[in-house]
Steps between C-alpha positions, in 0.01 A plus 500: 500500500786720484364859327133413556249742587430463907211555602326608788334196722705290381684264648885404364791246637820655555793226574724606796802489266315764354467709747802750381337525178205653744715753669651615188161569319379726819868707456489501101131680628648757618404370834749525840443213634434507934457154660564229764878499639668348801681770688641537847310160631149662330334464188454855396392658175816652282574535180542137261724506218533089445335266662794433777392770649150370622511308816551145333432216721431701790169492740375704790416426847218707676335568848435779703808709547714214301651505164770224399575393103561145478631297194213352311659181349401606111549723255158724577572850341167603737454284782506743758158671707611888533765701627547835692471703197177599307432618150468870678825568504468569131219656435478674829907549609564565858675833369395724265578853396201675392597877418803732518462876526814779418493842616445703193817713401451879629173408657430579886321196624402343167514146384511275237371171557649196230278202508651219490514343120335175344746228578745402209553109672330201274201331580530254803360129443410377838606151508378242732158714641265282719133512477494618893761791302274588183189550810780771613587686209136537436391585821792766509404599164080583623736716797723714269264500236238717699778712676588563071888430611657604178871322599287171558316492224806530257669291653184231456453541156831395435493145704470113370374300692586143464405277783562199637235235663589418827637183509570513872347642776677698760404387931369903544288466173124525468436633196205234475307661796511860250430383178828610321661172462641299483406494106559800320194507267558851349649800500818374355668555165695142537387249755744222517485145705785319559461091459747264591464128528793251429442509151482849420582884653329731274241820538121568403448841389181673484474815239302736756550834235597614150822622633554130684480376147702706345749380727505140442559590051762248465555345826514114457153389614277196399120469558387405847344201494210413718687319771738723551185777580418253768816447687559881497157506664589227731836732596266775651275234638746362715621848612146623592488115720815592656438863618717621853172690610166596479294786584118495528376851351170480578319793636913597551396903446258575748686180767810768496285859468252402779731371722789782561531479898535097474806372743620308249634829361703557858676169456621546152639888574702317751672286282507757212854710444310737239838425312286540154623187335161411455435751281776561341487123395122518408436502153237765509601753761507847367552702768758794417639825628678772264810715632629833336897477498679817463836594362712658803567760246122547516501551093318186446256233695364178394165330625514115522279211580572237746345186659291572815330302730190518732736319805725832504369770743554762288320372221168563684596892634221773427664797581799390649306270768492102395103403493635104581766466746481180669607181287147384564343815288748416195456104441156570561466758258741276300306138503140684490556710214652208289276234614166737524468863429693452145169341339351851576764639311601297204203242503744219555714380864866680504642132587579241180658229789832460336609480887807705472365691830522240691809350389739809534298635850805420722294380795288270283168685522253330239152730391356197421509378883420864629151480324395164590617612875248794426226302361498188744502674822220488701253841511638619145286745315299311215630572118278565231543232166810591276557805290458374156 
């Protein structure tokens, strides 16, 4: 099938010995390609120029403040869950400038502010994005979408998004219990699955868009036959069976708004360090501050963007007095607004259970146990059904 017309919904066979041939056609694209790689005893998203670089026969091993990677015993390209990095660093960097401004020559007072110009760098093809991932982007995409974040949305237009169904299933993962995985069933412009038996190591791909296909023009695919469908489908069966946790979301929204003075939020703000790994870890955290730095020559100042969080004190100040002080005020603030108060505003909950949260919280505190604490205790307010 080399040179054939892809299509989209299709499905094609790509041989792992192949897999170069795949890489290549995503450069020749014009594409950088971002992916998998094992770094500093983590599996981390960087920048993949052959296939060595992707984590190769490497695994992780989850559970609440625990992260370990482990040889697998094969060759799997993909057989890890997910690491401490999310697709956000991309589209939304921890550090941005957004403006510069000059003092205007022989002007008392006057600037000139320099926006900052469309970026020059290629197109990024994310490599390797889980369906728990793809729930992310989108839900961040709703987020910056509304706030009409120019920097975002340029950055966004510009992304592949080839992803990869999860062939493994990390012990902080419940992804099942949130309905964004562990099949990725859209939203994609590549999906691949990665099948290995002892006769064979090769990849289904999935054409998810026009630009997917264009991709694949003379990459070394055959026709998927019907079995091969099946044992793909059998991959993220045995993933979804295997699951590290589980969440029941029923009624979650009002359980967490009706319930704010609930002692179950004492004993978690006594474990809690408000260190902000949780959200800087979380796929769809947004929260951001913006700082004006100023030449000491005071001829020229730059604004720039930086990650926030809702566990620092300051990020809650109104007029120079923080609204949430105690630790208590900040995960609760935290867990309720992901977990409840985001359906008000995006229509959807802020968490996609990808578990990174509970797997880089250094004293191993787990949402998922925090709201069945909450909603098995005896006298707890009632909870309306589900939002839909």
């Amino acid at each position: 099938m080399d040179g054939a017309e892809r299509r989209v919904g299709e499905r094609y066979l790509l041989e792992r010995r192949e897999f170069p041939a795949f890489l290549a056609a995503l450069s020749a694209s014009g594409y950088r390609v971002v992916g998998p790689t094992l770094r500093d005893g983590a599996i981390v998203y960087g920048e993949i120029r052959t296939e060595s670089d992707l984590p190769i026969g490497w695994t992780d091993r989850q559970e609440a403040g625990t992260y370990r990677v482990v040889p697998r015993g094969d060759g799997a390209l993909f057989g890890y869950a997910v690491g401490p990095h999310s697709w956000k660093k991309y589209l939304f960097p921890s550090r941005e400038r957004l403006w510069s401004a000059r003092a205007k020559e022989g002007s008392a007072g006057g600037f000139e502010v320099e926006p900052e110009p469309a970026g020059a760098d290629p197109p990024l093809a994310f490599l390797g994005v889980r369906a728990c991932e793809l729930a992310a982007i989108a839900i961040q995409d709703r987020a910056f979408t509304m706030a009409n974040d120019v920097a975002y949305l340029r950055r966004r237009e510009r992304i592949l998004r080839v992803a990869v169904q999860c062939g493994v299933a990390g012990g902080t993962c419940f992804c099942v219990s949130m309905g964004t995985g562990p099949a990725a069933a859209g939203g994609f412009d590549l999906a691949l699955t990665e099948l290995i038996a002892p006769e064979h190591h090769r990849f289904l791909i999935e054409v998810g868009s026009p630009a997917g296909a264009k991709v694949l023009t003379g990459v070394p695919l055959a026709a998927a036959p019907a079995d091969s469908a099946r044992e793909a489908e059998e991959v993220v069966a045995r993933t979804a069976r295997s699951m590290g946790r589980s969440m029941r979301v029923e009624g979650i929204r009002d359980l967490l708004v009706q319930n704010p003075e609930h002692p179950r939020w004492n004993d978690v703000a006594r474990r809690c360090l408000a260190c902000t790994n949780c959200t800087m870890a979380c796929p769809t955290c947004f929260c951001q501050t913006s700082e004006e730095v100023p030449e000491l020559a005071g001829g020229r100042v730059e604004r720039w963007r930086r990650w926030d969080s809702c566990f620092t004190t300051g990020f809650s100040e109104l007029h120079g007095t923080a609204i949430r002080k105690s630790h208590l005020g900040r995960y609760r603030q935290w867990m309720t607004h992901k977990l409840a108060t985001w359906y008000d505003q995006f229509g959807s909950s802020g968490c996609v259970g990808c578990g990174r949260c509970i797997t880089w919280c250094p004293v191993g505190i787990d949402l998922t146990v925090e709201v069945e604490a909450i909603r098995s205790s005896p006298g707890v307010r009632p909870s309306e059904p589900s939002p839909p």
